[in-house]
C-alpha positions as CSV (number, residue, x, y, z in Angstrom):
1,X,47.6,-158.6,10.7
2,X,50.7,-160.8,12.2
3,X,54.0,-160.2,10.2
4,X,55.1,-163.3,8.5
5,X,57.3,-165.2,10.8
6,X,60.8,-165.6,9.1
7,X,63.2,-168.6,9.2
8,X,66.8,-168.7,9.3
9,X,69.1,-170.5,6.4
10,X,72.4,-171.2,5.6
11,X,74.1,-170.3,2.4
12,X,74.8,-173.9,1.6
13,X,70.8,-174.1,2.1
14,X,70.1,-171.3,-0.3
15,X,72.5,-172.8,-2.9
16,X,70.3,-175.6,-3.5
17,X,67.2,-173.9,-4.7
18,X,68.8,-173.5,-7.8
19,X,66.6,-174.6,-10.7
20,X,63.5,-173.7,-12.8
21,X,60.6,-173.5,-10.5
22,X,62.8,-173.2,-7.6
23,X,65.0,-170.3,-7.5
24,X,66.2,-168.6,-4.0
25,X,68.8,-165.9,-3.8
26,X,70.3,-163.5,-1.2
27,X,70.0,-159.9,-1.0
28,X,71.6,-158.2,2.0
29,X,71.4,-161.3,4.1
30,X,67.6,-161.7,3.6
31,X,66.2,-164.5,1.4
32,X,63.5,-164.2,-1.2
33,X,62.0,-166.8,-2.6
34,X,61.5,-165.8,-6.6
35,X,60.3,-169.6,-7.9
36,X,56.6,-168.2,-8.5
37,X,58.0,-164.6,-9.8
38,X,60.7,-165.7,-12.6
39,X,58.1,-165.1,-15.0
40,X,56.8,-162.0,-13.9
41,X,60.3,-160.5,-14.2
42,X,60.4,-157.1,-16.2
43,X,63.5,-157.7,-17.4
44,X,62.8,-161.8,-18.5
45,X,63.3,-165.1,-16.9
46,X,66.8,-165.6,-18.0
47,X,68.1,-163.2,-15.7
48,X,67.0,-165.2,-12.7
49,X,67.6,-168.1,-14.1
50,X,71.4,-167.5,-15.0
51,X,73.9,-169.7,-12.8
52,X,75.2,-166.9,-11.4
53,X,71.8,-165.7,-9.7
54,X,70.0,-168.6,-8.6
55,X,71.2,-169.7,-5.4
56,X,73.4,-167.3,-5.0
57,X,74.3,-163.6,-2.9
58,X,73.2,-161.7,-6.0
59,X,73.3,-157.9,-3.4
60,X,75.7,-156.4,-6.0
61,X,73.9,-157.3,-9.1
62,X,71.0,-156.1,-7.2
63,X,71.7,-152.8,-6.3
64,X,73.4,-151.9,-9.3
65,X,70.5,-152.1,-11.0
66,X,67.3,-151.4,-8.6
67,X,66.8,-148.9,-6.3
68,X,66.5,-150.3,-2.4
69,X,63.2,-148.8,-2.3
70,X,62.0,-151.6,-4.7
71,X,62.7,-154.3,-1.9
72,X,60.3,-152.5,0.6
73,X,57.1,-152.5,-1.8
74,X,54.6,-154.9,-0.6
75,X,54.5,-157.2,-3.8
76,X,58.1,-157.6,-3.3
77,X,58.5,-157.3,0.0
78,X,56.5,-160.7,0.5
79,X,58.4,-162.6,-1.2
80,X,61.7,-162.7,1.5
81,X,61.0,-166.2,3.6
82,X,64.0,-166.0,5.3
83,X,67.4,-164.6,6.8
84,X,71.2,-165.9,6.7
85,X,72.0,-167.3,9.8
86,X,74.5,-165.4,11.7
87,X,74.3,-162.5,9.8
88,X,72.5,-159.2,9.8
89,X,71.5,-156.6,6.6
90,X,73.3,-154.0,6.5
91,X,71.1,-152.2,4.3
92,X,68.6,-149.5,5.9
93,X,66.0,-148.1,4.5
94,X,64.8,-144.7,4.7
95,X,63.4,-144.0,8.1
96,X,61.1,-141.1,8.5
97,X,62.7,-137.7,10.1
98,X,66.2,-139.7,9.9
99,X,69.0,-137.2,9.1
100,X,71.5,-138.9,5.9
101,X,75.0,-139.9,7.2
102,X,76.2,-139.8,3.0
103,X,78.6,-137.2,3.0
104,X,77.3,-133.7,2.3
105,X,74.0,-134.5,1.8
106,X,72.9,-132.6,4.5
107,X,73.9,-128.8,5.0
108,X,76.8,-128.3,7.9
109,X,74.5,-127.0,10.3
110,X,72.7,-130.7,10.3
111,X,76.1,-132.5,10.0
112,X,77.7,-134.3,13.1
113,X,80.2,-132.7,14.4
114,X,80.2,-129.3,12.5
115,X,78.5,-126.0,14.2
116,X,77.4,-123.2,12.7
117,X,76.6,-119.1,13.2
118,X,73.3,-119.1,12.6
119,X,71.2,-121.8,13.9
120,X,70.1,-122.0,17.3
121,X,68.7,-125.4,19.4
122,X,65.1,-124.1,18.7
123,X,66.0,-124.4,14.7
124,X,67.2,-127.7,15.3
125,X,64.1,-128.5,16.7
126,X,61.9,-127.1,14.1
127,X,64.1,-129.3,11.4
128,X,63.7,-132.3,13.1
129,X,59.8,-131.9,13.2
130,X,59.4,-130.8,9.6
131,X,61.8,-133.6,8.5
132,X,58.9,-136.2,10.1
133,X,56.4,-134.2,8.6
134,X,57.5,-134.1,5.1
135,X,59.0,-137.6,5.5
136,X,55.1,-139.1,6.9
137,X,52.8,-136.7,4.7
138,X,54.3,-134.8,1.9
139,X,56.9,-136.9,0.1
140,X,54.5,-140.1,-0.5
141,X,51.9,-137.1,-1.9
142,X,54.4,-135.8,-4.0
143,X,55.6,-139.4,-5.7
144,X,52.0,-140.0,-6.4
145,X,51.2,-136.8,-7.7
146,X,53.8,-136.4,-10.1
147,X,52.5,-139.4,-11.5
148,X,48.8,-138.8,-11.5
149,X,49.3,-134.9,-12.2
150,X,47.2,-134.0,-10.1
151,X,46.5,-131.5,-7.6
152,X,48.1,-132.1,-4.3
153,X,45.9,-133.6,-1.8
154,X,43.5,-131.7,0.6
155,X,44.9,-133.6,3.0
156,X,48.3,-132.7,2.8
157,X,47.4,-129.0,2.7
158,X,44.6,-129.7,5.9
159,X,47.7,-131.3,7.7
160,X,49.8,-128.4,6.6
161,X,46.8,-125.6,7.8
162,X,46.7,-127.4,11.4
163,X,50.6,-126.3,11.7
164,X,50.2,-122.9,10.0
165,X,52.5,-124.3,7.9
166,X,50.9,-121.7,5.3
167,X,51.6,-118.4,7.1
168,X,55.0,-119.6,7.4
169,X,55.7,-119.8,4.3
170,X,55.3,-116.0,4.3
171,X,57.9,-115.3,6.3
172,X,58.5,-113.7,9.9
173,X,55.8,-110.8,10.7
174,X,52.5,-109.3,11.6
175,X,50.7,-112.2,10.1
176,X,52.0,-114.8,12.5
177,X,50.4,-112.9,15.8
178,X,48.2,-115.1,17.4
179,X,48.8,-117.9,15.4
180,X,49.8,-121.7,17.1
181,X,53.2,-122.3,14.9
182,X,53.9,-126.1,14.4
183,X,51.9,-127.0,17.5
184,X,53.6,-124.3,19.7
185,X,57.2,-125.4,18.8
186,X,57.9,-121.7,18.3
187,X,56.4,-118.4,19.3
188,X,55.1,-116.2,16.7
189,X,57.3,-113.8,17.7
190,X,60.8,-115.9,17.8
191,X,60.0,-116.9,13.9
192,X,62.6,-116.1,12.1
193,X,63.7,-116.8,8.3
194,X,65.7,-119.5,9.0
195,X,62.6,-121.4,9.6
196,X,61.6,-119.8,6.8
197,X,64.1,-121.8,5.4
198,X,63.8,-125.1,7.0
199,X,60.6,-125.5,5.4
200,X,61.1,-124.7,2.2
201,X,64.8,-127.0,1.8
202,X,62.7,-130.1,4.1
203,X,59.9,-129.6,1.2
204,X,62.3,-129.8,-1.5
205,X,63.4,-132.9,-0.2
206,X,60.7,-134.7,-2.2
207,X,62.7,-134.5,-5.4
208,X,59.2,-133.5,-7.3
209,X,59.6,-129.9,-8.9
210,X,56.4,-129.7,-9.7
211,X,54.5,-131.0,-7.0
212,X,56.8,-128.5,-4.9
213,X,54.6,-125.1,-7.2
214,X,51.9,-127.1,-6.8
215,X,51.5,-127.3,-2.7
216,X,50.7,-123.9,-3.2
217,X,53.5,-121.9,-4.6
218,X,51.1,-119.3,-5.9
219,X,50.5,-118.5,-1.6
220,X,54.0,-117.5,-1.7
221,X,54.0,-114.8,-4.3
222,X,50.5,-114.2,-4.6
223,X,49.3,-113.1,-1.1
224,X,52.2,-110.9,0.1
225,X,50.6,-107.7,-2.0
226,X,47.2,-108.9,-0.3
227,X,48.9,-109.1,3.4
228,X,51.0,-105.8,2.9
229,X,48.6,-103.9,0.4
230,X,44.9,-104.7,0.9
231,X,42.4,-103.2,3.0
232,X,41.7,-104.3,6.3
233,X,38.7,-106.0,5.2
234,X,40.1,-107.6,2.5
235,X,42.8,-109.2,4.4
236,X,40.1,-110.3,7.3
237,X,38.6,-112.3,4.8
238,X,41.5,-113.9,2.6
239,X,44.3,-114.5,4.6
240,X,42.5,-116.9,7.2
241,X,41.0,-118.9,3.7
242,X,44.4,-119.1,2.6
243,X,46.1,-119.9,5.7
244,X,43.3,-122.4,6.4
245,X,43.9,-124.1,3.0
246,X,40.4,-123.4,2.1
247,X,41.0,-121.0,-0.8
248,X,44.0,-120.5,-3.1
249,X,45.7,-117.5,-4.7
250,X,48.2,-117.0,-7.5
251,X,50.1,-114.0,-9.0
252,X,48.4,-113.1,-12.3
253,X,51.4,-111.1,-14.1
254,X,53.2,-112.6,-16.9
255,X,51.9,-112.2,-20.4
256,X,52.5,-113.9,-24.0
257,X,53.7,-110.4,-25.4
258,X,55.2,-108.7,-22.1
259,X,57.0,-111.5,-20.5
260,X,59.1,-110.3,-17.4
261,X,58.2,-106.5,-18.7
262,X,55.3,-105.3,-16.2
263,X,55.2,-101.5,-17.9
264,X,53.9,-103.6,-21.0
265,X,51.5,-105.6,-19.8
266,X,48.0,-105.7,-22.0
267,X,45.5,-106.8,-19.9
268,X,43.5,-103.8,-19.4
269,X,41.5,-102.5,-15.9
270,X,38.9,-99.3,-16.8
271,X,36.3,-98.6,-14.4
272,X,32.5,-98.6,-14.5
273,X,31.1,-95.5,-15.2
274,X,30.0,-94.7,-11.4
275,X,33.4,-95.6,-10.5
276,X,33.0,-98.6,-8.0
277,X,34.4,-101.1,-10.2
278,X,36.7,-101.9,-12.0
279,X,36.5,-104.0,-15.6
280,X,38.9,-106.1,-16.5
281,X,40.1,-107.7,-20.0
282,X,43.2,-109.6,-21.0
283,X,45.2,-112.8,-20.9
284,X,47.9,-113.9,-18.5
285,X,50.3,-117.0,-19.2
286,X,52.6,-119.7,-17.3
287,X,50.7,-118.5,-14.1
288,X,51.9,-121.0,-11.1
289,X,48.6,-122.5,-9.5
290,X,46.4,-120.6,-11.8
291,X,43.9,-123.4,-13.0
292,X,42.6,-123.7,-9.2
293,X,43.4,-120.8,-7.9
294,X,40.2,-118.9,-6.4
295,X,42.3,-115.7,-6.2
296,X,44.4,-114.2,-8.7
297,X,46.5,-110.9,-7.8
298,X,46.5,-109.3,-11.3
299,X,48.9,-106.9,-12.9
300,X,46.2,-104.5,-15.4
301,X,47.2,-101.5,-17.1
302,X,45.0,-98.3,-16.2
303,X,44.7,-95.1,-17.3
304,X,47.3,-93.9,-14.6
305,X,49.6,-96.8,-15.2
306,X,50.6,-99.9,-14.1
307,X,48.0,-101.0,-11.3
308,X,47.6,-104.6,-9.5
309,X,43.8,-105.4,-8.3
310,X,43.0,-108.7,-6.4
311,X,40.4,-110.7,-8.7
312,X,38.3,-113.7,-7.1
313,X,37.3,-116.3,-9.9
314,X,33.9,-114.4,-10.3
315,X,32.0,-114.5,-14.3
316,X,34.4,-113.7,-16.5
317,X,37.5,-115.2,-15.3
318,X,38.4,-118.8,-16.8
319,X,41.2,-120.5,-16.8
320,X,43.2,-123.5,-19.0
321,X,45.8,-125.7,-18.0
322,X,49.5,-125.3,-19.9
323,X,51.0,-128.2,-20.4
324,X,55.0,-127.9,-19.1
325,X,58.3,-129.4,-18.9
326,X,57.1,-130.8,-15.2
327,X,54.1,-131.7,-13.7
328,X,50.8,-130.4,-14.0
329,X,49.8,-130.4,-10.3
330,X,51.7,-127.0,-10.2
331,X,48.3,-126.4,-11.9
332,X,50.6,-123.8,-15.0
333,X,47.4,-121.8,-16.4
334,X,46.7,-119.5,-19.3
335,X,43.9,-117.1,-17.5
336,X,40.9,-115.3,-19.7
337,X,39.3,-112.0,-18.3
338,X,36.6,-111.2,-20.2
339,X,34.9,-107.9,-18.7
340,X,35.5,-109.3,-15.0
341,X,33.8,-106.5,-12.7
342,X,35.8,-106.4,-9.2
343,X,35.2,-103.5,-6.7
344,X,37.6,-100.6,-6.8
345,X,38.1,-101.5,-3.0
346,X,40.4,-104.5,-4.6
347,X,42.7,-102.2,-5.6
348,X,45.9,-103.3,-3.9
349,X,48.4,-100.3,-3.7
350,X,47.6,-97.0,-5.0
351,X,46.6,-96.5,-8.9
352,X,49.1,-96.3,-11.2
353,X,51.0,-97.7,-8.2
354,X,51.5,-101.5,-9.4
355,X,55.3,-101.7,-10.1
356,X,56.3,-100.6,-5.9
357,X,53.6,-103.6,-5.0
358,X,55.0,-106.1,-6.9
359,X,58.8,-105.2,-6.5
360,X,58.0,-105.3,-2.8
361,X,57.9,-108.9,-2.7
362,X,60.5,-109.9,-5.5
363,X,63.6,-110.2,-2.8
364,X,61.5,-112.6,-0.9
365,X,60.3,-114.5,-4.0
366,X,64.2,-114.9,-5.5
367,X,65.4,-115.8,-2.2
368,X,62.7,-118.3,-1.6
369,X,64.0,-119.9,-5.3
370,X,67.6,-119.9,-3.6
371,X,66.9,-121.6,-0.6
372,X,65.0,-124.5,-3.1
373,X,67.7,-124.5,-5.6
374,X,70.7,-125.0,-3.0
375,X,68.8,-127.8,-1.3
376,X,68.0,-129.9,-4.6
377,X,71.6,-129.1,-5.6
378,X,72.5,-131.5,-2.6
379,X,69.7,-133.7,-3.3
380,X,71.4,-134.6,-6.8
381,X,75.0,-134.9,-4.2
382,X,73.9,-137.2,-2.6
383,X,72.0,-139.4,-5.3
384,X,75.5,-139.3,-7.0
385,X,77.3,-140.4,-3.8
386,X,75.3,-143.5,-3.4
387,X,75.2,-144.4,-7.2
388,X,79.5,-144.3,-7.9
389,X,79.9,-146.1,-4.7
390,X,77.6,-148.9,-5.7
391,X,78.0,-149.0,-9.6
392,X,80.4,-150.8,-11.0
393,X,82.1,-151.1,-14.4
394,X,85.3,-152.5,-15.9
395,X,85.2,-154.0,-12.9
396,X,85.8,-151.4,-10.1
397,X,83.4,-148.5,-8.7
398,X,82.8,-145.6,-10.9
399,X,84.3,-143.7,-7.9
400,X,87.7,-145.5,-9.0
401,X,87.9,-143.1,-12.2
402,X,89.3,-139.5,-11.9
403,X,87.1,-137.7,-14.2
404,X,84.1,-138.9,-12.2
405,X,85.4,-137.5,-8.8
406,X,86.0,-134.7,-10.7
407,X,82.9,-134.3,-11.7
408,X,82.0,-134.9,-8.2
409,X,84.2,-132.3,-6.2
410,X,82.5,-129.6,-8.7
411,X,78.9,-130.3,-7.3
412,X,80.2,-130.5,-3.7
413,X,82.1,-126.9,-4.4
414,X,79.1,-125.6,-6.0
415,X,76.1,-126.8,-3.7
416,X,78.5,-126.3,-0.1
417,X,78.9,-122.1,-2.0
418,X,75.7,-121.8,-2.8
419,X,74.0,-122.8,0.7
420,X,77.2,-121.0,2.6
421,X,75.9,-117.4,0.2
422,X,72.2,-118.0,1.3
423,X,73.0,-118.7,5.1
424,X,74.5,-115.1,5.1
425,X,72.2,-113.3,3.3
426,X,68.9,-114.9,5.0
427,X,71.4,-113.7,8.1
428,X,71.0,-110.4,7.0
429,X,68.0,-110.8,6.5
430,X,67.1,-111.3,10.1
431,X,68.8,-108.0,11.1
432,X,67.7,-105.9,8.8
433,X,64.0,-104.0,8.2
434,X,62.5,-104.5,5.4
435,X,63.4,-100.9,3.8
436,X,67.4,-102.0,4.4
437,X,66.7,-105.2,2.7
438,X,65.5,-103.3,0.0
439,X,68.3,-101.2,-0.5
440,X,70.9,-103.6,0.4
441,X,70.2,-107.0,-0.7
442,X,68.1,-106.8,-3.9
443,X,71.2,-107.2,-5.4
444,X,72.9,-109.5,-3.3
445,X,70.0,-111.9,-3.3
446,X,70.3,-111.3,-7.8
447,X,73.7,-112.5,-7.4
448,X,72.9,-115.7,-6.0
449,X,69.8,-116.5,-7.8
450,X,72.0,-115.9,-10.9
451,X,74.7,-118.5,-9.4
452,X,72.5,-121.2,-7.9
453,X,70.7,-121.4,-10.7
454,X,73.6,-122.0,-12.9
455,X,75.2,-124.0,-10.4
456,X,72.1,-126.1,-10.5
457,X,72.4,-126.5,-14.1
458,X,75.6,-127.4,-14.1
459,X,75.3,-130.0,-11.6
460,X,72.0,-131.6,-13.4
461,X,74.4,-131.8,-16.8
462,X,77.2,-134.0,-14.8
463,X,75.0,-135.7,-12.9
464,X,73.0,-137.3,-16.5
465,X,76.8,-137.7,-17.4
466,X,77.5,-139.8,-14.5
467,X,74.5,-141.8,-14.3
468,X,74.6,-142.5,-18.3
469,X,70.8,-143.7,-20.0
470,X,69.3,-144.2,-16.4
471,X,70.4,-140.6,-16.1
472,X,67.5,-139.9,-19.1
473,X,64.5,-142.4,-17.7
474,X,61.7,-141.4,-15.6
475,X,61.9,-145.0,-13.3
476,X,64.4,-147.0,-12.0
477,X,68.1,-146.0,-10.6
478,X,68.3,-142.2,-12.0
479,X,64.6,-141.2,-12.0
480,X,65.3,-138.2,-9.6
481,X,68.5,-137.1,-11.9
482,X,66.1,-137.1,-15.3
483,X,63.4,-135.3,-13.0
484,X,66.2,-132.9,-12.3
485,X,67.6,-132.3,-15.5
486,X,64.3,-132.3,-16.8
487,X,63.0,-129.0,-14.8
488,X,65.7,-127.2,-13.5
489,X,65.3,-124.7,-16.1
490,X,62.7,-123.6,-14.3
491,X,64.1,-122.2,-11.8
492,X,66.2,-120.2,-13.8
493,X,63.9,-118.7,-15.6
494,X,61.4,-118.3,-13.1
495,X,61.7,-114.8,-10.6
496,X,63.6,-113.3,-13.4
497,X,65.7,-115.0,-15.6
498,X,69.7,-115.3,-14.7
499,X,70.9,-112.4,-17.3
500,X,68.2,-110.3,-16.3
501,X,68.7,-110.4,-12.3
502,X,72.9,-110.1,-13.3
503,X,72.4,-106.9,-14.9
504,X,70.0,-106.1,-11.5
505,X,73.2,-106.8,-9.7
506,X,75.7,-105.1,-10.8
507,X,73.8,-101.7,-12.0
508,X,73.3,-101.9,-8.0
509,X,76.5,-102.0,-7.1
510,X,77.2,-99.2,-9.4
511,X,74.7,-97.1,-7.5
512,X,76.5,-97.6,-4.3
513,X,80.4,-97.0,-5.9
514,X,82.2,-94.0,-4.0
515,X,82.3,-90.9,-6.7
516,X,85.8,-90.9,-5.6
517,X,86.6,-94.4,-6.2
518,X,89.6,-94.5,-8.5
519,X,92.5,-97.1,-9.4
């Protein structure tokens, strides 16, 4: 279809249209025509029929009340019929991939003119292509979802199964041998958690905490037992299903009565009396993709302990939605076994053996939390940026008063901290095996969850503050700082809650302390 061929006008031109049944104004040197859409108005006809709108530039009022994405939907978009002679917009809309130029609303390392340690060219890269990916496939999925509540689309996670997007999400490792990473961008071998990190701060991007669980969250802490646990058969058959997108897994642990305790977990595993399967019976609650999971990695209690057995949704298993603080296409289920027979072969970890296999994979989780909360910390930055600079009131910018830049330079100090802490330790990371992590980071990594978390907080509180009632409504100008207030306290809770993984930290660091260590 040909694009509708635009005129040019004066402003003198424009001022004439300037009664019922013919009303122009200016937005950003464009010209919309709003004669036939005065009574379709949300917010009334007298609004676009005061004096001071028709005819008029009315970019100010405008943007101080709509975001710019609302001039770019089709039933609006049509109505422009024109430009201002002689002058251009200076307005942009997003542009797929494109890096922000509002201060600090990228990290340092994506910043012009700033360098950094860490990242290399081939990182860049890798950013750069994500960015377009998220930007093309995920982000419009994720507005729509958290909408509709549902699942996310196939064919976001098809899209995301043709890059191996999947078994990156695991990290750097055995897994990724043989595989095509992000259409041969990078070699299996040169993958590094940096990239790691990439894709989980580009996904996060979206500004929909739920949706972000839901496109398969449950992978990330659900198939690492399977992957460094399982038999060799076992992982033959599940990891190329999950990596394909073809099957789902989630991490079957928390109860109603046990919470974050795993030694007092009730779901029970006995086996059969010829001793090839086990049967399982209990409930499980707040799992993250549990209602379509076809895989749940299960924490039972057994005669020998505390043991973890992979369960496919056979007869027996059911699951129910919960219904949460954010969306439901994270797909939050309370699970049922009700004398579910699995082989004993689905035994991940030896019997009795549950706590090392789920411990194993708790650094990774946490630090996979930290690289999401740093990177919607700056999200919320840079939605704050754009709204003082264009609000007004009493007559001059909100970033006129003192206790709003104030406000400001906290959320700057605590997001630029946060994602300087995580750039070291995912450092460390790199250069160090996976029994050094264990030893020297499990604390380090409960440190910054503990501070991100309550950075992020923090930065959600003053952010409603600043942003006043739109700061507490689901559309219009603040509708990514409610979303933010709104389910932030999931990530505090979630991985261990922050008083929990403090105590973790220091009783650490008091493991390591000198014995002749004195003031």
């Amino acid at each position: 279809m040909a694009s509708k061929q635009l005129k040019e006008f004066t402003r003198e031109e424009v001022e004439k249209h300037n009664k019922p049944g013919d009303v122009w104004v200016i937005i950003d040197a464009k010209v919309y025509d709003l004669s036939r859409f005065v009574g379709l108005h949300p917010g009334g006809q007298a609004v676009l029929l005061d004096e001071e709108v028709v005819g008029q530039d009315v970019t100010e009022a405008f943007y101080g009340l709509h975001r710019h994405e609302v001039l770019e939907r089709p039933q609006y978009a049509r109505l422009q019929i024109g430009t201002i002679k002689g002058e251009e917009s200076v307005i942009i809309g997003s542009v797929a991939g494109a890096l922000s130029k509002v201060p600090y609303a990228e990290p340092t390392w994506l910043s012009d003119g700033y360098h950094s340690p860490y990242f290399n060219e081939g990182h860049r890269k890798f950013q750069k292509v994500m960015r377009q990916f998220v930007d093309e496939y995920v982000y419009p999925d994720a507005q729509a979802r958290e909408l509709d509540e549902k699942r996310a689309s196939q064919e976001v996670i098809d899209k995301m199964a043709e890059l191996n997007l999947h078994a990156m999400r695991l990290g750097p490792g055995k897994h990724l041998k043989g595989l095509t990473l992000m259409n041969g961008l990078v070699k299996p071998e040169e993958f590094d958690y940096f990239h790691e990190l990439i894709i989980t701060q580009e996904i996060v991007r979206c500004g929909a905490r739920g949706y972000g669980d839901g496109l398969l969250g449950g992978e990330v802490i659900g198939l690492p037992p399977v992957l460094n646990f399982g038999t060799p058969e076992m992982k033959a058959k599940i990891l190329p299903e999950v990596f394909s997108g073809k099957k789902f897994i989630c991490l079957a642990i928390s109860e109603a009565h046990a919470g974050s305790d795993v030694m007092g977990l009730k779901t029970t595993a006995v086996k059969s009396e010829d001793g090839k399967e086990w049967i399982i019976n209990g409930e499980k609650k707040w799992i993250t993709n549990g209602h379509f999971a076809d895989y749940f990695t299960t924490g039972c209690r057994t005669e020998d302990g505390f043991t973890v057995i992979l369960v496919p949704r056979v007869e027996g298993v059911s699951t129910k939605l919960i219904k949460t603080s954010y969306s439901s296409t994270a797909g939050t289920a309370y699970i049922t076994y009700d004398n579910v027979r699995v082989p004993v072969e689905n035994t991940l970890g030896p019997e009795g053996g549950g706590i090392f296999v789920i411990l194993s994979n708790f650094n990774h989780e946490r630090w996979v939390m930290c690289c999401a909360s740093a990177r919607s910390q700056r999200l919320v930055v840079e939605e704050v940026l754009k709204w003082i600079s264009q609000r007004k009131a009493f007559g001059k910018p909100l970033s006129s008063q003192a206790v709003v830049r104030n406000k400001v330079a906290a959320m700057i100090a605590r997001c630029e901290s946060t994602q300087g802490w995580l750039e070291n330790i995912t450092y460390q990371m790199c250069n160090m095996s996976y029994k050094e992590q264990a030893s020297k980071l499990a604390g380090q990594i409960a440190f910054l969850k503990m501070y991100s978390t309550q950075s992020a907080q923090e930065t959600a509180r003053d952010a409603v503050q600043i942003f006043g009632g739109r700061g507490i409504t689901k559309t219009g100008m603040g509708k990514f700082i409610e979303h933010y207030h709104r389910t932030v306290p999931f990530d505090a809770l979630l991985g261990g809650a922050e008083d929990v993984l403090a105590d973790l930290g220091v009783r650490q660091a008091m493991r390591a302390m000198p014995k002749n260590a004195r003031l």
